[in-house]
C-alpha positions as CSV (number, residue, x, y, z in Angstrom):
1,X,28.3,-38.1,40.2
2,X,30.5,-40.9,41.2
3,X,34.2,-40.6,40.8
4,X,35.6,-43.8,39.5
5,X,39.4,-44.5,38.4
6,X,40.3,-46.9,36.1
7,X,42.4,-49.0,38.2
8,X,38.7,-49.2,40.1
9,X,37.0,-50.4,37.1
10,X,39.7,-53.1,36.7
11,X,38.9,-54.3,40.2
12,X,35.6,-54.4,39.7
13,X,36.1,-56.6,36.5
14,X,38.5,-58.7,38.2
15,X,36.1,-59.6,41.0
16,X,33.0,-59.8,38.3
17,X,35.2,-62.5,36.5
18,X,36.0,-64.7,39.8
19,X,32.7,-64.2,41.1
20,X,30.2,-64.8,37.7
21,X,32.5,-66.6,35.7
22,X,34.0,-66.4,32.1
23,X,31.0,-68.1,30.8
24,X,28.8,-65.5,31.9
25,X,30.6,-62.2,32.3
26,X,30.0,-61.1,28.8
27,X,26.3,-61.4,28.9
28,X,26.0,-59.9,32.0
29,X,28.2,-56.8,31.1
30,X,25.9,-56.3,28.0
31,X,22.4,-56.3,30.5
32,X,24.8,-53.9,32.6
33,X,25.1,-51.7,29.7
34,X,21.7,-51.9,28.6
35,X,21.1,-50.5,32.4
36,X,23.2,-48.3,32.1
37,X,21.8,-46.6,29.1
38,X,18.1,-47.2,30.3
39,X,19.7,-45.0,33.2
40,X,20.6,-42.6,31.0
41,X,18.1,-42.1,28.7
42,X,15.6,-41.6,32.3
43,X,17.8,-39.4,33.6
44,X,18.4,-37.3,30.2
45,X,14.8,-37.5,30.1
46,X,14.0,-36.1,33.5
47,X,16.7,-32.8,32.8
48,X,14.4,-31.9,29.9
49,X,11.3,-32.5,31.8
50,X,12.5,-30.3,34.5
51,X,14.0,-27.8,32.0
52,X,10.6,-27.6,29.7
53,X,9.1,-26.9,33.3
54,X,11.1,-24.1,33.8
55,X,10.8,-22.5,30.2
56,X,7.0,-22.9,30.4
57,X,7.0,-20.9,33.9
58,X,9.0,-18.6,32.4
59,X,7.1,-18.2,29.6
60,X,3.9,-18.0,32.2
61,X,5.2,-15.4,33.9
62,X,5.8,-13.6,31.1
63,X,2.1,-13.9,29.6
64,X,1.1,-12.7,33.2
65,X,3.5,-9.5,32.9
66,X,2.5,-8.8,29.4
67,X,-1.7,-8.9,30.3
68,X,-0.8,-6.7,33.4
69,X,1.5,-4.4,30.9
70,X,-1.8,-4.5,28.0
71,X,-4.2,-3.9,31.3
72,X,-2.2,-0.7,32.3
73,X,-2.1,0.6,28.9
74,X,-5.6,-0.1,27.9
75,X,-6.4,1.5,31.6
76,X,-4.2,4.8,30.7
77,X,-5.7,4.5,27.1
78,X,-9.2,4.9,28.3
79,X,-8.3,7.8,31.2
80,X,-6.8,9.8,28.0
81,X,-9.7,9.3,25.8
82,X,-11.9,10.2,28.5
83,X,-9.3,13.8,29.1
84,X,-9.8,14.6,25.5
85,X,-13.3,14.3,25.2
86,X,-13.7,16.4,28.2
87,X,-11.4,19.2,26.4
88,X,-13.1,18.8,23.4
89,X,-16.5,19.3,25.3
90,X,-15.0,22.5,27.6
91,X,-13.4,23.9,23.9
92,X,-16.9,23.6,22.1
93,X,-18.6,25.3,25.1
94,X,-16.3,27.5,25.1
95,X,-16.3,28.2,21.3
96,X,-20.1,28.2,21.5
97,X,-20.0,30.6,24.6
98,X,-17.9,33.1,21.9
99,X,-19.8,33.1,18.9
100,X,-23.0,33.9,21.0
101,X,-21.4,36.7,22.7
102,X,-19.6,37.7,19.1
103,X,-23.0,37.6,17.1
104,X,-24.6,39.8,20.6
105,X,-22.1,42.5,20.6
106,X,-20.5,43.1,17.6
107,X,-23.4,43.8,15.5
108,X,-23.8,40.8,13.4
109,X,-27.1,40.7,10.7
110,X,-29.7,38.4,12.2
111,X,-31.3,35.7,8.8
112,X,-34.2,38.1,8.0
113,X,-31.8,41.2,8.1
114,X,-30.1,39.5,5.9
115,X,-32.5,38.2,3.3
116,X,-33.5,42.0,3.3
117,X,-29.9,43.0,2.3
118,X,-30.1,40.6,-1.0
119,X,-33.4,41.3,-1.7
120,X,-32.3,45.4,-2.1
121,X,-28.8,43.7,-3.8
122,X,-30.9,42.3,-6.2
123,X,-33.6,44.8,-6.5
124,X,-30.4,47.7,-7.2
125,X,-29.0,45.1,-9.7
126,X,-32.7,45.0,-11.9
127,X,-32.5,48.6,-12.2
128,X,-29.5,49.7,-12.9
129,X,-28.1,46.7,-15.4
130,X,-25.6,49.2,-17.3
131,X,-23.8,49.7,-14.1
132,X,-20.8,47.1,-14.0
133,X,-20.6,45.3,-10.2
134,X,-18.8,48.2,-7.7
135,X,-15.7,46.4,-6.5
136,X,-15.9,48.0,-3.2
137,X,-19.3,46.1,-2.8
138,X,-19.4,42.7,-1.0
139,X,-19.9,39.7,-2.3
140,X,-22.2,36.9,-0.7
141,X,-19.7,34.7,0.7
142,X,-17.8,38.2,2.1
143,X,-21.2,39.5,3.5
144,X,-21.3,36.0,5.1
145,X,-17.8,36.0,6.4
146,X,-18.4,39.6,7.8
147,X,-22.3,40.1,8.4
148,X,-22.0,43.9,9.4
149,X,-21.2,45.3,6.4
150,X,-23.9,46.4,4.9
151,X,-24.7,46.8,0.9
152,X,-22.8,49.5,0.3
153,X,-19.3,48.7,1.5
154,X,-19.8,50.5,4.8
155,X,-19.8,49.5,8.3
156,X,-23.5,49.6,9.4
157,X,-24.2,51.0,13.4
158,X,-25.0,48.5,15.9
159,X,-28.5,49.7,16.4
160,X,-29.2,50.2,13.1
161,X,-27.9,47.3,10.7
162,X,-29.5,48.5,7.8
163,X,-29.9,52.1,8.0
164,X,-27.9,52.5,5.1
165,X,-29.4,49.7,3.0
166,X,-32.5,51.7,3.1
């Protein structure tokens, strides 16, 4: 702030001794130092208002980016949940769509056809209990899996699913 040499100071003492007095000089240099430190303490005091200031605006603006930043994610969160339930909706139609058009064309055994077919599986297997299981025979969970197979192994027609079981 001010630029003060020391042959200045020494003036300034010279003229503070003529002008106060020996008698008084050294109690008014120590109020002049009090001041002085008062001075300093204010003007410490006021750099780390002014620098709490600016870390707290800082650290506002950076709140305000960081809710923008959580708004844009929670905003491009939602838009991809929304995209994948839509696929998921178009894939299960479309799934759907298959399997109806899979059970219409390719033959598949409707519930009471096949009840019928292990009702006769079960009816063979009462009669003839020597006869060990055929291997080439389905099992349930393969009759399941594939529903136009018929009892014996074979591939039963489309018109007639169990002309063979008969």
């Amino acid at each position: 702030m001010f630029d003060v040499a020391f042959s200045e100071l020494l003036l300034i003492g010279v003229v503070a001794l003529v002008v106060i007095g020996p008698e008084r000089l050294p109690k008014v240099a120590r109020t002049a130092g009090q001041w002085l430190g008062r001075l300093n303490r204010y003007v410490s005091q006021v750099k780390q208002d002014i620098d709490r200031d600016m870390k707290l605006e800082e650290l506002r603006k950076m709140q305000q980016d960081m809710k923008d930043t959580v708004q844009r994610y929670e905003i491009l969160a939602n838009d991809t949940k929304r995209e994948m339930e839509e696929t998921v909706v178009q894939e299960t139609s479309q799934i759907s769509k298959v399997m109806q058009a899979m059970s219409a064309t390719d033959g598949g055994l409707t519930m009471k056809e096949w009840d019928k077919v292990k009702e006769e599986e079960a009816a063979k297997a009462v009669a003839l209990p020597e006869e060990p299981a055929a291997l080439d025979k389905p099992t349930a969970a393969e009759a399941a899996q594939s529903p136009a197979i018929a009892t014996d192994g074979k591939v039963a027609s489309q018109d007639k699913p169990d002309a063979k079981a008969a």
